[in-house]
N, C-alpha and C positions, 0 to 999 in steps of 0.2 A: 764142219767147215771143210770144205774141198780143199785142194793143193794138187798141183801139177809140176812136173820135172820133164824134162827133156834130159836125156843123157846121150850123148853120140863121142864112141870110141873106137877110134882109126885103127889103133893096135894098142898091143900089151906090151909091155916092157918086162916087168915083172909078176911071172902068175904065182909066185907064190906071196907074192906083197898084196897082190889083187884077192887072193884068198884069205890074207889076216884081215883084208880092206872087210869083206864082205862077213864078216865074223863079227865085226867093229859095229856095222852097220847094220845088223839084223837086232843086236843088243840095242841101239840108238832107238831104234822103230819104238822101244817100250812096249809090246804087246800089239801096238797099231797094225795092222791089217794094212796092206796096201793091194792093187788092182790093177796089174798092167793091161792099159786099152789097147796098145799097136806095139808091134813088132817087126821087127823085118830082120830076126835072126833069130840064132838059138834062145828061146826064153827056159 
């Protein structure tokens, strides 16, 4: 089954909060694989 996310971030507040964020979330995924299709910045 497909799934899709939009995510858009104006700024960071805190990058070190945004680094345990993305630590948190890479664990969440379970092993799933994800595919980013577009970008329109740093990927």
């Amino acid at each position: 089954m497909s799934a899709y996310a939009i995510l858009i971030r104006e700024r960071m507040h805190d990058e070190s909060e945004m680094a345990r964020y993305a630590e948190a979330a890479k664990a969440a995924r379970g092993g799933h694989d994800i595919t980013p299709l577009a970008s329109t910045g740093i990927m």
